[in-house]
C-alpha positions as CSV (number, residue, x, y, z in Angstrom):
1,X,80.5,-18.0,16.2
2,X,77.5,-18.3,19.0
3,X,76.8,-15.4,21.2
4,X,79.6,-15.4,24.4
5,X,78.2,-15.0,27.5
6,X,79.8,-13.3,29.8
7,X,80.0,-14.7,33.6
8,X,79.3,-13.0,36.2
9,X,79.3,-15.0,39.1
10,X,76.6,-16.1,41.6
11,X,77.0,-12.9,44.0
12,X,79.4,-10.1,43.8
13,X,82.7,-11.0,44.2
14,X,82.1,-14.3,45.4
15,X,85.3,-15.6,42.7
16,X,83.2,-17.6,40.2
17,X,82.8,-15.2,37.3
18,X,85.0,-14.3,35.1
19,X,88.1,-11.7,35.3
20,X,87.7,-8.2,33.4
21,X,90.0,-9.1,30.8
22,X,88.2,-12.3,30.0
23,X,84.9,-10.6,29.7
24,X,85.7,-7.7,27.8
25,X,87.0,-10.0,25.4
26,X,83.9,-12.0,25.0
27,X,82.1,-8.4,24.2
28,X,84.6,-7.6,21.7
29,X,84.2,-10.8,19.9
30,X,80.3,-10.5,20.1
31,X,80.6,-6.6,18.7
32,X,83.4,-7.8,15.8
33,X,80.6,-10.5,14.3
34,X,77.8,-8.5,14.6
35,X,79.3,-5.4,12.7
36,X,81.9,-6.9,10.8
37,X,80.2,-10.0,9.4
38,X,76.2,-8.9,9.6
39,X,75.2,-5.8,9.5
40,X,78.0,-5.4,6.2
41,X,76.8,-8.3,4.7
42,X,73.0,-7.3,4.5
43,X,71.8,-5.4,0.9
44,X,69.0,-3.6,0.0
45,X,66.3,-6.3,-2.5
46,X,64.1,-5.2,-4.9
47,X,61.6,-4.0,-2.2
48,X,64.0,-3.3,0.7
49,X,66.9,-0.3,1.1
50,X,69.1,-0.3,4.4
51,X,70.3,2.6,6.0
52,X,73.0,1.8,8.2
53,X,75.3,5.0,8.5
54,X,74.6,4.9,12.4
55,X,75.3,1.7,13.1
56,X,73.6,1.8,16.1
57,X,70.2,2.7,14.4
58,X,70.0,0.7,11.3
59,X,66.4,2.3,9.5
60,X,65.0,-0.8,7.1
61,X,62.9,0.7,4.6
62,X,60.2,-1.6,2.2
63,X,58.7,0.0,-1.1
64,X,55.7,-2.7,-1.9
65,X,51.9,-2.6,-0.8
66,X,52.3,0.1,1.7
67,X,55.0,1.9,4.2
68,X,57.1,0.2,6.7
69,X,59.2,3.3,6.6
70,X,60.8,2.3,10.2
71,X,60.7,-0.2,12.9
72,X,59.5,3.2,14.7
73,X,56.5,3.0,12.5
74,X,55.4,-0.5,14.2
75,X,53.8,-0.3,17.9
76,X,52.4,-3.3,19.0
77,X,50.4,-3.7,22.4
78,X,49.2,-6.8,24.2
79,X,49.4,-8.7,20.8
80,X,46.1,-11.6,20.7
81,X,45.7,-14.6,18.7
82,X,44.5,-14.3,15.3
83,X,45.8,-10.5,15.0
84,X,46.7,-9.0,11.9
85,X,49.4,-5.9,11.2
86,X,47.4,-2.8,10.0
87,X,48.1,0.4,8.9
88,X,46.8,3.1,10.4
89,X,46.3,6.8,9.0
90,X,45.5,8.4,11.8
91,X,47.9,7.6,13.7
92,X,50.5,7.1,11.1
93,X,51.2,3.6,12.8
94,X,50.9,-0.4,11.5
95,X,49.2,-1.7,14.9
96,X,47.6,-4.9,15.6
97,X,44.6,-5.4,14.6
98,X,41.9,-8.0,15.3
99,X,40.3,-9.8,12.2
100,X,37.1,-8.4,11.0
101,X,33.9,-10.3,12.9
102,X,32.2,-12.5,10.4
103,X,32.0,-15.5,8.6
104,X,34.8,-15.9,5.8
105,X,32.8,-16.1,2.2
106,X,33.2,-15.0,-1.0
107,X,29.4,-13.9,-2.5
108,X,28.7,-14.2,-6.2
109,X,25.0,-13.3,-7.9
110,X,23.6,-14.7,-11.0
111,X,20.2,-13.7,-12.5
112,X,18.9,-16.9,-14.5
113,X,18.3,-17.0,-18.2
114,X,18.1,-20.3,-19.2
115,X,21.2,-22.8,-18.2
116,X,20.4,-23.9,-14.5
117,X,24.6,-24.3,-14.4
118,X,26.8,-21.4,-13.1
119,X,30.0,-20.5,-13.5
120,X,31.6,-19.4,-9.8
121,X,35.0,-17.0,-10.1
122,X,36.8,-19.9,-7.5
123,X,36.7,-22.9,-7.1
124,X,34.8,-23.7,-3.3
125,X,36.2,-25.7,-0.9
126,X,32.8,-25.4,0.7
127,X,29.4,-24.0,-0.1
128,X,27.8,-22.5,2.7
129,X,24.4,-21.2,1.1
130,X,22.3,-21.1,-2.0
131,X,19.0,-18.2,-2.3
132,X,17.0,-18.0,-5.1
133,X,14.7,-14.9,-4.5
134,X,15.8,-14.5,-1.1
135,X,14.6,-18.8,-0.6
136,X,17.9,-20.8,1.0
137,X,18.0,-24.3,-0.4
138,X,18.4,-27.3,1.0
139,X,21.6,-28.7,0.0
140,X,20.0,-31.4,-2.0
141,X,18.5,-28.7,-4.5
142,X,22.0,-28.0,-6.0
143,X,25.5,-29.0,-6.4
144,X,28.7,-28.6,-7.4
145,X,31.6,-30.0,-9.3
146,X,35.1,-27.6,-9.8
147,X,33.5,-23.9,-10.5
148,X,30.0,-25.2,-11.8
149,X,27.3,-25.0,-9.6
150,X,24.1,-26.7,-10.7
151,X,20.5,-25.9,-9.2
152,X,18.7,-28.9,-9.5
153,X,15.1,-27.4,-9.4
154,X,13.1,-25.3,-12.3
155,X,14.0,-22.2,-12.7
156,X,12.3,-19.2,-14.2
157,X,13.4,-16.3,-16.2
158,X,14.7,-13.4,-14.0
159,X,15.0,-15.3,-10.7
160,X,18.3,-14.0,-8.8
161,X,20.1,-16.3,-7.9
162,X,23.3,-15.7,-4.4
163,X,26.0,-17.8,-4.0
164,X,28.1,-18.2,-0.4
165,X,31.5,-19.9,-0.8
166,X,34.4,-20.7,0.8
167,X,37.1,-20.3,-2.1
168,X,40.0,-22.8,-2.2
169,X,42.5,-20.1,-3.1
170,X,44.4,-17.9,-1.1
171,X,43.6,-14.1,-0.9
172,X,41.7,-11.4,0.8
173,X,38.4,-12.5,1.5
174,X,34.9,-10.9,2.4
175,X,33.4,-11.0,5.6
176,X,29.6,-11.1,6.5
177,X,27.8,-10.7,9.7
178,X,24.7,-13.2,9.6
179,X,22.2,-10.1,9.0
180,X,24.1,-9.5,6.0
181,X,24.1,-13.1,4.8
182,X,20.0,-12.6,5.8
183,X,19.7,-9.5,3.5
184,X,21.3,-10.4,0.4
185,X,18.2,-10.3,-1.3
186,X,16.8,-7.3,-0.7
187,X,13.4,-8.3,-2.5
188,X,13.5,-11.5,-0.2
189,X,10.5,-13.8,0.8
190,X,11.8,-14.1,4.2
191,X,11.0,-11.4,6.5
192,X,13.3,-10.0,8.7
193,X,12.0,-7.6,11.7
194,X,13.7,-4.0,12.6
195,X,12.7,-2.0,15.5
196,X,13.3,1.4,14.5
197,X,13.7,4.4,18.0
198,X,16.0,6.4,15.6
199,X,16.6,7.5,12.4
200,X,20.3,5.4,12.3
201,X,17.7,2.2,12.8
202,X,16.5,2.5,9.4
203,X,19.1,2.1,6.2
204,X,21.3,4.9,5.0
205,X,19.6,7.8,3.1
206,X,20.8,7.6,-0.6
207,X,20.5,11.3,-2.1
208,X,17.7,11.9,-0.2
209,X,16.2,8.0,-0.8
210,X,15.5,5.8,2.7
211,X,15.1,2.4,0.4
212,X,12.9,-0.2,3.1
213,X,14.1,-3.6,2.2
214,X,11.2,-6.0,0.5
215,X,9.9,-8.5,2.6
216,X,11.0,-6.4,6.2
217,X,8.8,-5.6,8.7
218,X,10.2,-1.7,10.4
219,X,8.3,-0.8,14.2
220,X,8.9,2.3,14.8
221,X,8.4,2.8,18.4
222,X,8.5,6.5,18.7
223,X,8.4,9.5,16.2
224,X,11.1,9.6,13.7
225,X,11.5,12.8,11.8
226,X,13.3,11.8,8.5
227,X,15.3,15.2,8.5
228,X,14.4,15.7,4.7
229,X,14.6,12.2,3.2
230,X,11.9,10.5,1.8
231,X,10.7,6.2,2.1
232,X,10.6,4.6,-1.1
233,X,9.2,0.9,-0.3
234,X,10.4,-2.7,-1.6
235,X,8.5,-5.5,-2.2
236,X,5.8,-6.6,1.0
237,X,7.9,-4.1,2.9
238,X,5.7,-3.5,6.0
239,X,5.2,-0.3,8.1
240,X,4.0,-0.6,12.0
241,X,4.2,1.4,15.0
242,X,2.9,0.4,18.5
243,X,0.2,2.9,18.2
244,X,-0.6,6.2,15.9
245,X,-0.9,8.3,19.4
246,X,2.8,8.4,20.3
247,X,4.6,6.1,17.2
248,X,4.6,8.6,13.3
249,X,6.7,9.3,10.4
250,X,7.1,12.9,9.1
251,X,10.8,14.9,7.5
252,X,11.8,18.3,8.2
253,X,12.9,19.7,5.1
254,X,11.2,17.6,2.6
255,X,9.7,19.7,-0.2
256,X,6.1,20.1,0.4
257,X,5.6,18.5,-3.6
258,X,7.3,15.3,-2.8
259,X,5.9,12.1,-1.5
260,X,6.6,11.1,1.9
261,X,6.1,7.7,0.9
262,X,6.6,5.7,-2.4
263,X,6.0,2.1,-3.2
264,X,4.5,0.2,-6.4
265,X,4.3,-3.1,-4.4
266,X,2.0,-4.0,-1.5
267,X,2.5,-1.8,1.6
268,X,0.9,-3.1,4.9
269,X,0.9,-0.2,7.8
270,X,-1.0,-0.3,10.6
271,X,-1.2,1.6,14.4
272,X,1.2,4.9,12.5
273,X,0.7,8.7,12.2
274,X,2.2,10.5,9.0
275,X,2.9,14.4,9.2
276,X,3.8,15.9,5.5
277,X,1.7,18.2,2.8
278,X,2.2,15.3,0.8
279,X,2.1,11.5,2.1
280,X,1.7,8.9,-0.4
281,X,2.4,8.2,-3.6
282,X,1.4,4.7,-3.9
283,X,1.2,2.6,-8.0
284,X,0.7,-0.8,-7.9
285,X,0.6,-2.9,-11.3
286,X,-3.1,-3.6,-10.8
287,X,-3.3,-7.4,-9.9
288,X,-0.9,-8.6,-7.3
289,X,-0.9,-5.2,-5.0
290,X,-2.7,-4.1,-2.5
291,X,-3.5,-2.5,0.4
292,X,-4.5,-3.3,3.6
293,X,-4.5,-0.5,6.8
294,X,-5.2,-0.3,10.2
295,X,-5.2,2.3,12.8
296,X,-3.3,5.3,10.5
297,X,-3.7,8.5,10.9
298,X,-3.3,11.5,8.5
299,X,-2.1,14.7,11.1
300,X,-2.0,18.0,8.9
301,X,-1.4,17.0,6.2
302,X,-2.5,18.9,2.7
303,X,-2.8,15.5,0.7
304,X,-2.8,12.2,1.4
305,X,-2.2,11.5,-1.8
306,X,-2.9,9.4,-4.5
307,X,-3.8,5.7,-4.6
308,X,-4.0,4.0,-8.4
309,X,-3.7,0.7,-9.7
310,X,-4.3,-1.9,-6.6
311,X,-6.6,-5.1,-6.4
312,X,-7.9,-3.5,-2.8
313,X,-7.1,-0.3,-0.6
314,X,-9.4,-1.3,2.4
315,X,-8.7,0.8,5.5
316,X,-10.0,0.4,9.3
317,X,-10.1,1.9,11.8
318,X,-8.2,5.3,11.2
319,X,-8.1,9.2,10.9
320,X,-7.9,12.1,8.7
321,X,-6.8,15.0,11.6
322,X,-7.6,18.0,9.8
323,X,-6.1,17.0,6.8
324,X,-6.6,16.5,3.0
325,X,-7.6,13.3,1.9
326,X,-7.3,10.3,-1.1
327,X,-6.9,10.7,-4.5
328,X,-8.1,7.7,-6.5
329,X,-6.5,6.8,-10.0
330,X,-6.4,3.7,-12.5
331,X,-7.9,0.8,-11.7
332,X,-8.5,-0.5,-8.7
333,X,-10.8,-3.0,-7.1
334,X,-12.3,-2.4,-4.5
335,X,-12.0,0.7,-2.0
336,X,-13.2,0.5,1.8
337,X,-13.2,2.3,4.4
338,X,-14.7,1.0,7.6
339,X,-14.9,2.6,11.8
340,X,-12.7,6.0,10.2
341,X,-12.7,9.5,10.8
342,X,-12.6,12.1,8.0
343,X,-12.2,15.9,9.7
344,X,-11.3,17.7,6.8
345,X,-8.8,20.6,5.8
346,X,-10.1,23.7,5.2
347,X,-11.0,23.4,1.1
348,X,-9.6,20.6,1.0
349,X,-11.6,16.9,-0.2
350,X,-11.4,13.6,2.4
351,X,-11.8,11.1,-0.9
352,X,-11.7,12.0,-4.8
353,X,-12.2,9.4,-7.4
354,X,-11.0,11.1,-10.4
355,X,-12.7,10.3,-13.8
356,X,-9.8,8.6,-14.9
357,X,-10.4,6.1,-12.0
358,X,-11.6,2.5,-13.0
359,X,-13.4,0.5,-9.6
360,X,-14.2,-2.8,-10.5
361,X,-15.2,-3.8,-7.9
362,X,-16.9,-1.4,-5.2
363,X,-16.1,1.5,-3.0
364,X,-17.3,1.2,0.2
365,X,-17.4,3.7,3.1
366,X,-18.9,1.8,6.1
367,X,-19.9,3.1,10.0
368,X,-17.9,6.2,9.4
369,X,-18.4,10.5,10.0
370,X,-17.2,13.3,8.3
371,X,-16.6,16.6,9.8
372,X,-17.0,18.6,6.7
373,X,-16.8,22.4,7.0
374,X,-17.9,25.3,5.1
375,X,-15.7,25.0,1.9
376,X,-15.0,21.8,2.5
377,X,-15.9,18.7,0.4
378,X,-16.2,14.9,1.9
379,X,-16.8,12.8,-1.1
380,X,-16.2,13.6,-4.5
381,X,-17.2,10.8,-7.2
382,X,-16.2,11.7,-10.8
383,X,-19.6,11.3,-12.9
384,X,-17.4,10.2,-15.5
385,X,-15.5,7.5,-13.2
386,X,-16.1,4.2,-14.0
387,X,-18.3,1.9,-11.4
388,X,-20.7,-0.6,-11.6
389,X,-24.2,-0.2,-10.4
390,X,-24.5,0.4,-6.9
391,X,-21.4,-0.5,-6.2
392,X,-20.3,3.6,-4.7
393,X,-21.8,2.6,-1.7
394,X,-22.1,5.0,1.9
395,X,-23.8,3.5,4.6
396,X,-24.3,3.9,8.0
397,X,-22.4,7.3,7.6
398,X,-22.7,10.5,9.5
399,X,-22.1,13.7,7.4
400,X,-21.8,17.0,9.8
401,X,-20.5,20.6,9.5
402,X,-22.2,22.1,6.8
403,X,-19.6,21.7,4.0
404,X,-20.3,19.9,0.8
405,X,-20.9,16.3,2.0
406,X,-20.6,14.4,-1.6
407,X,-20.3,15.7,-5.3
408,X,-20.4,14.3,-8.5
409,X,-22.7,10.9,-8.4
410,X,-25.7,11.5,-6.1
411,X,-28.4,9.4,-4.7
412,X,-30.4,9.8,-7.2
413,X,-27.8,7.9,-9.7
414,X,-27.9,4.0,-10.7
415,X,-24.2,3.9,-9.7
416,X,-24.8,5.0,-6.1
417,X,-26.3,2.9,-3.1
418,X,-26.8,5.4,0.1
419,X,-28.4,3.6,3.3
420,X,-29.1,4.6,6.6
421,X,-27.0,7.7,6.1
422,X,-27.3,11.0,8.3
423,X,-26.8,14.7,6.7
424,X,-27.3,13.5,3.0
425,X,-29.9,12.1,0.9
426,X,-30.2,7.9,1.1
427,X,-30.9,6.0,-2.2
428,X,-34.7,5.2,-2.3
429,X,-36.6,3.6,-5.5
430,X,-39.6,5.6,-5.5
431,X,-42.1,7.1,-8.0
432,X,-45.3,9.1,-7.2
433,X,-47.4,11.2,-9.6
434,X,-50.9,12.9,-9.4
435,X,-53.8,15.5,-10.7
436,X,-56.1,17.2,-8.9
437,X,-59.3,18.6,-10.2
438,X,-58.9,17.0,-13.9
439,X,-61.2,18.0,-16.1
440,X,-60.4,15.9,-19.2
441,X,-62.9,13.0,-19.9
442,X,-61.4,9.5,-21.1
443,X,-63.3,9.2,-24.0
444,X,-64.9,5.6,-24.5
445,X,-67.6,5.4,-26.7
446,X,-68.6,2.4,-28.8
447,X,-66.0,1.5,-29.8
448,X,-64.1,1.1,-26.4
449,X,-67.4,-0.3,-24.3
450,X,-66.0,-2.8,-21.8
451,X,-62.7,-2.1,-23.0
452,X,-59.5,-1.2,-21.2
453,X,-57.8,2.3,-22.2
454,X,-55.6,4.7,-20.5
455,X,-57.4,7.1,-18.7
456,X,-56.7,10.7,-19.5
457,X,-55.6,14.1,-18.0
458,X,-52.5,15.5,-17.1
459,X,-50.5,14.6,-14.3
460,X,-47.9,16.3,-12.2
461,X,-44.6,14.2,-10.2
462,X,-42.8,14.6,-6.9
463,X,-40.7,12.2,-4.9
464,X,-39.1,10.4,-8.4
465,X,-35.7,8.3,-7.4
466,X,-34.7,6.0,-10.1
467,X,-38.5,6.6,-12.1
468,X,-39.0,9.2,-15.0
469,X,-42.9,10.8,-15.5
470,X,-44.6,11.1,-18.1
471,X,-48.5,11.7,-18.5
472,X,-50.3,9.0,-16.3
473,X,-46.6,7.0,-16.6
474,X,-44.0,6.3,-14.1
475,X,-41.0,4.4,-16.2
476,X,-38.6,2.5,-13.6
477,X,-34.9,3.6,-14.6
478,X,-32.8,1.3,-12.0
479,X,-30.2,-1.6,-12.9
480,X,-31.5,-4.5,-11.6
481,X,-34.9,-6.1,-11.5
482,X,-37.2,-5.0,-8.5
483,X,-40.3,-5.6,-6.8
484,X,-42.8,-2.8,-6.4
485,X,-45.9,-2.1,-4.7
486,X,-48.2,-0.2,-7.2
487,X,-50.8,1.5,-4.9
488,X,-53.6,3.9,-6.9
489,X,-56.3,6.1,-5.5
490,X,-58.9,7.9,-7.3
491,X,-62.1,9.9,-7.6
492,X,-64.2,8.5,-10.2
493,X,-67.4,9.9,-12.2
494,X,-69.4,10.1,-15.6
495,X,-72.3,12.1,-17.4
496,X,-74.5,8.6,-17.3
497,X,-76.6,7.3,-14.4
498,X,-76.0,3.6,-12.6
499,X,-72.3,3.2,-14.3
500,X,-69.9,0.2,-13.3
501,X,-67.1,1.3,-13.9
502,X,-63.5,-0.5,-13.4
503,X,-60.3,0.9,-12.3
504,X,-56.9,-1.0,-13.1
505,X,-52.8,-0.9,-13.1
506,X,-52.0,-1.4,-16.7
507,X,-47.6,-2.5,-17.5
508,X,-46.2,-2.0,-20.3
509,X,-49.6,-1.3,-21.7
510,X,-51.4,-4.4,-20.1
511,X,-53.8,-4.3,-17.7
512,X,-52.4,-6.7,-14.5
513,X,-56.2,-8.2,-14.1
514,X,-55.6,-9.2,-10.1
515,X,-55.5,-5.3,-10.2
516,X,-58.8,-4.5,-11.1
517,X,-61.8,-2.9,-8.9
518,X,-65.1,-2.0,-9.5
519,X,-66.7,1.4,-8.6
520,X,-70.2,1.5,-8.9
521,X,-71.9,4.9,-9.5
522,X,-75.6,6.2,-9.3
523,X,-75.8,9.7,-10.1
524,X,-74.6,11.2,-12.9
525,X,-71.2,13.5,-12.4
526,X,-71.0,12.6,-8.9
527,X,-67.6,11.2,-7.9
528,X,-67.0,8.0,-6.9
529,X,-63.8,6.8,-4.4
530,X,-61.7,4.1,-5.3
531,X,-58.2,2.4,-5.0
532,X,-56.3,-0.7,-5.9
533,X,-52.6,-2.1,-5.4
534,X,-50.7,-4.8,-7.0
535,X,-47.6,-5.9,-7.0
536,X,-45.3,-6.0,-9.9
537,X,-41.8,-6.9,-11.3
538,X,-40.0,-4.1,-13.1
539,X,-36.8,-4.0,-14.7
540,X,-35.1,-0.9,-17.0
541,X,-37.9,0.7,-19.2
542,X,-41.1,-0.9,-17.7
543,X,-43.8,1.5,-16.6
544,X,-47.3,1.6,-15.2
545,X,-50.1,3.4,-16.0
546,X,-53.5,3.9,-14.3
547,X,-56.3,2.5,-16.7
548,X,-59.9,2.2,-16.6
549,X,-63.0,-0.2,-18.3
550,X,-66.7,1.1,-18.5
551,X,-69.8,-1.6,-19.3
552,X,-71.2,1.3,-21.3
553,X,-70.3,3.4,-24.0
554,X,-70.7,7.0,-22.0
555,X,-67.0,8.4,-20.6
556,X,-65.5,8.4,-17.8
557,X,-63.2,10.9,-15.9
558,X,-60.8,10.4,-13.1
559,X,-61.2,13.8,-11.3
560,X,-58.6,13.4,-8.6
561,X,-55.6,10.4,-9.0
562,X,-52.6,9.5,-7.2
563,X,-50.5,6.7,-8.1
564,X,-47.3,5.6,-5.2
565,X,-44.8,3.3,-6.8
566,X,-42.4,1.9,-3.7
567,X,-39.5,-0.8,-3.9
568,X,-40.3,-4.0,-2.1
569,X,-36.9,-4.2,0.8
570,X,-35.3,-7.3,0.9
């Protein structure tokens, strides 16, 4: 039977509807159907149990997935298109819910080992993306027949490989912002930027672990306190602030003995302060890392910690603020430090190169000061670390404040090249040697008579840098091949009357002939002056000596004698 309506006229008792009889028996008939033939009729499925002992308040009750203990359990307000029924816990409620922002996909990863097929779970109605190391394809570069998906170009062993479909089947799927479809990769090539003003700006701390995603650049605009956790770098993640006066990086609560930061990729950072006892803890693999800083400051901070195995750690431009400094290990290439500060800690050390440390290249500390107190150290180079010749270089560098300015390799070594330095000793290739008041004859005799020998006495040194003494012998011990001014003067005499006698630079035991000059004397045992210079190639080992030639057989003595050996500037 369909519903009866009952009538009830236009207006009251205008005579149109119907009478009371007629109306209460259209109500009767309505009740008798919907108690006697539905409500009866209906029995609990598999899933569902009626309740309908009050007839007036059936209860419809579902067992699978989840509760739908009631129709009172169900509230529904201005429902919206594309709204979903959710349960809700807090509440106790299944409300309507809007549909998760995002784009529909279903993400699959694959790491490649030698088929350039792969197998997807679904089959896709539509492909919306293919990385490979964080690179999106162009669609040409792969395809796709049923649940094989092809990459068309090479492919090398460990390349990861993400997948964005579209699955044809039905079922829950994911959804994904766009910067989550941009940060799949987390060791990606494509850099993605982050302004960071609090700590919720960077990505959630993992026992203690802030992980920066590879290949993102984080500007922190202010000071972020880490509140204990700790930065452990990806791959070309890169640190920046707007500048180290008002932007750093420290964490309250952090042990003391653990790094602020941690990376063994390359780590860019420039215009940042860091507050910890510890900061860095930085291994590279030695050939495709490095390091390259500007404007970062170290503010009290025990340690800056240690550097080892990079191509290059070159810094400009920034600060140690009463602070320990860098500890060199491994092998890296080349070290630099240009326009910085170093106002040390008390007993603590601005740079150590430890003798474990391999440089293969140079360290080189550039237009720089250190304020280096009492008990305080600026440089300390291992002897034992390994550099090449003159390639630990200072120059142009103020040293101030009475500490110990460098230790370890000095001036005075082959591995170090100090220049226009101030407070510390600069590299000079010198040797000087003399006697005063000799009284030992060089013995000539027949058998030497207008011969060249090596004239005697002893002599004393001063002033030696790179050049060992001997008697009458300066031997040049530098690394590469120099020029040299050779510069003698003397006081010459004899027993004999009206001697010519010849004064000479002799190296390696041979007289250099343009060297020669001729002192003629007239009275016996009165001393003659004389000098000479020449100038002279030397490499490792050579020496000079002073020599001298007389036309006669009687002896000769150089009573006073003092040979200058200086390097030639290029």
């Amino acid at each position: 039977m369909s519903q009866q309506i009952v009538n009830v006229g236009a207006s009251a008792n205008d005579g149109t509807g119907d009478t009371l009889r007629a109306s209460q028996q259209k109500a009767n008939a309505n009740f008798t159907e919907l108690y006697g033939s539905k409500l009866d009729s209906v029995v609990a499925g598999t899933n569902v149990t009626i309740d309908n002992t009050d007839p007036l308040n059936p209860i419809i009750s579902s067992s699978g997935g989840g509760t739908l203990d009631a129709l009172t359990d169900v509230t529904i307000a201005t429902p919206l298109n594309d709204e979903v029924l959710a349960y809700e816990t807090s509440s106790g409620l299944w409300k309507n819910k809007a549909i998760a922002s995002g784009v529909s996909f279903t993400r699959q990863e694959f790491s490649y080992t030698s088929s350039q097929d792969f197998t997807l779970s679904n089959t896709p109605s539509a492909i919306y993306a293919v990385f490979v190391n964080g690179q999106e394809l162009n669609s040409s570069q792969y395809s796709f027949v049923t649940t094989t998906l092809t990459i068309a170009d090479t492919l090398e062993s460990g390349d990861k490989i993400n997948i964005l479909y579209t699955p044809t089947a039905s079922g829950v799927l994911d959804y994904y912002t766009k910067a989550e479809i941009d940060a799949f990769d987390y060791e990606s090539n494509h850099a993605e930027f982050i302004e960071v003003n609090e700590l919720s700006d960077l990505p959630a701390a993992v026992s203690g672990v802030i992980t920066l995603i590879g290949g993102y650049t984080y500007l922190f605009l202010k000071h972020i306190d880490l509140l204990g956790s700790r930065l452990v770098c990806g791959q070309d993640t890169v640190i920046v602030g707007w500048s180290s006066e008002n932007c750093s990086i420290s964490s309250t609560g952090l042990s003391g003995s653990t790094a602020l930061v941690t990376s063994v990729y390359s780590l860019p950072i420039r215009n940042i302060s860091f507050t910890h006892a510890l900061v860095f803890n930085l291994d590279g693999d030695g050939t495709t890392t490095a390091l390259d800083w500007f404007g970062v400051n170290l503010l009290n901070c025990a340690s800056g910690g240690t550097i080892k195995n990079y191509t290059n750690f070159v810094v400009g431009d920034s600060a140690l603020l009463n602070s320990g400094g860098f500890i060199f290990d491994g092998t890296i290439g080349t070290i630099a430090f240009s326009n910085c500060l170093f106002d040390t800690a008390s007993t603590k050390t601005a740079i150590t190169v430890l003798s474990t440390c391999t440089i293969s290249r140079r360290l080189r500390i550039i237009y720089s000061s250190f304020v280096t107190l009492s008990g305080e150290t600026g440089v300390n180079f291992s002897t034992s670390a390994t550099v090449g010749d003159e390639k630990y270089i200072l120059d142009t560098v103020n040293f101030s404040g009475g500490g110990t300015y460098t230790s370890g390799l000095t001036h005075t070594s082959n591995k170090a090249l100090f220049a226009n330095c101030v407070g510390i000793t600069n590299t000079s290739t010198r040797g000087f040697l003399y006697m005063i008041n000799n009284a030992t004859d060089t013995t000539i005799g027949t058998g030497n008579v207008n011969v060249w020998v090596k004239a005697a006495g002893t002599t004393t040194s001063s002033t030696l840098s790179k050049f060992t003494h001997s008697s009458n012998r300066l031997t040049y011990g530098g690394a590469f091949s120099q020029s040299f001014t050779v510069h003698i003067n003397t006081s010459v005499r004899s027993s004999g009357t009206n001697q010519v006698i010849s004064i000479g630079i002799a190296k390696n035991g041979t007289i250099i002939a343009e060297s020669e000059m001729t002192i003629r004397t007239t009275v016996a045992n009165q001393e003659y002056p004389g000098s000479t210079t020449a100038i002279v190639e030397l490499v490792s080992t050579d020496y000079v000596e002073v020599f001298v030639r007389n036309t006669s057989s009687t002896d000769v003595r150089l009573s006073d004698l003092n040979m200058n050996v200086t390097k030639i500037p290029v």
